[in-house]
C-alpha positions, 0 to 999 in steps of 0.5 A, a space after each residue: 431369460 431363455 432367448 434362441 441362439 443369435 442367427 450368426 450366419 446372416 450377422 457375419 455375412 452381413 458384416 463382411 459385405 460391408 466391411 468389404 465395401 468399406 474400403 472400396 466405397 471409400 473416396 482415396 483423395 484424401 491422400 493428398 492435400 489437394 483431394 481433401 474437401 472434394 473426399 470428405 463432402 462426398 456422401 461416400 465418406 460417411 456411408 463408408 465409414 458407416 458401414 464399417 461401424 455397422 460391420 463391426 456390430 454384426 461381427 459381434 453378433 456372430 462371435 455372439 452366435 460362435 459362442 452360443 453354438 459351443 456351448 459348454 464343450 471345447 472352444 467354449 472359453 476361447 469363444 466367450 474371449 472372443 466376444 468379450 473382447 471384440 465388444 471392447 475393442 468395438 467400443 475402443 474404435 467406433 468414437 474415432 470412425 465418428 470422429 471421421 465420419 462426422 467432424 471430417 464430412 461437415 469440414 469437407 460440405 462447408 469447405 474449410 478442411 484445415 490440413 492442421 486440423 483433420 491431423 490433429 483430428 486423426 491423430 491426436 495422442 488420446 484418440 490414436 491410442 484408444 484407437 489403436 489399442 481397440 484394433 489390437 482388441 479386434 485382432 486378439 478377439 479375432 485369433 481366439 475366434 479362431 482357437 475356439 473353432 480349432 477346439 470344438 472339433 466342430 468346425 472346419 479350422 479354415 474358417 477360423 484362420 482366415 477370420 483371425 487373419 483378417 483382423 489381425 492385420 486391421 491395424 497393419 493395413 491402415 499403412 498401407 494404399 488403397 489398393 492393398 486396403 481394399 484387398 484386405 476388405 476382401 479379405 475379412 470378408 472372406 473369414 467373416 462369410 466362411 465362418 459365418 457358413 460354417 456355423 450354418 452347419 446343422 452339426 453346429 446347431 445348438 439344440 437348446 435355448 442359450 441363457 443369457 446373463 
């Protein structure tokens, strides 16, 4: 079946709006004991986390449209990578962030957070694993993105590398505070809208109808 190319601009634009307002929407009290159940009854933990499952989606859609827009020419493998691999890693997270949208918000509306609880919650050893291993996912897919827009001689590289840096320090920026969360949101943002615009350019255009199998 012959479909037009996704339009990636607006998906990673998109995506890296709410990927920024993931962590500055965000309520932070949970840091502490005492913020617990005042953090997750707020209606800002769900729409939160749900943004950022949004955002993960949308980044699909444009490395989608990454890999539509190379077509057959150089980057094209790294780009097809790419977007299978982020759809693995999106996989591999979205049952945790529900996990914490959900099981979190409904322990903190009926007011009976068990610190026990959400640790074994968040850190049980299955679910920190599939967790950890879909970031790793996210930063691998995010660095072949990267490689794709080097090869393609299409592209401005800058896009490409701050794209990857972004999500390479997914999984790194979890240890660390609010404030540096959030500048890492600003961050990923920041790759997701550049390359995002870059596949704007109408040299990058495609120019046929991409088959998709």
């Amino acid at each position: 079946m012959a479909i037009r190319s996704v339009p990636a601009t607006p998906a990673l634009v998109a995506a890296g709006a709410l990927l920024a307002l993931y962590p500055l929407v965000r309520p932070w009290g949970d840091a502490s004991a005492d913020g617990e159940r005042a953090a997750f009854a707020s209606i800002a933990w769900p729409l939160a986390h749900l943004s950022a499952v949004a955002g993960f989606a949308l980044v699909a859609v444009g490395l989608l449209g990454l890999r539509d827009a190379l077509g057959g020419g150089p980057g094209a493998r790294a780009a097809r990578g790419a977007l299978g691999t982020w759809w693995a890693g999106t996989a591999l997270v979205l049952p945790y962030y529900g996990a914490e949208t959900f099981a979190l918000h409904t322990m903190g509306t009926r007011g009976t957070v068990d610190p026990a609880l959400v640790e074994a919650i968040r850190m049980g050893p299955i679910q920190v694993s599939v967790f950890g291993v879909g970031l790793v996912a996210f930063a691998v897919a995010g660095v072949l993105a990267a490689v794709a827009v080097a090869r393609s001689g299409l592209l401005p590289r800058w896009g490409g590398t701050l794209f990857a840096a972004g999500f390479a320090l997914y999984l790194p920026q979890f240890f660390a505070g609010p404030e540096l969360r959030i500048a890492h949101g600003l961050l990923v943002a920041i790759g997701c809208i550049l390359l995002g615009m870059a596949l704007a350019r109408p040299a990058v255009q495609p120019t046929r109808d991409a088959t998709y199998v």
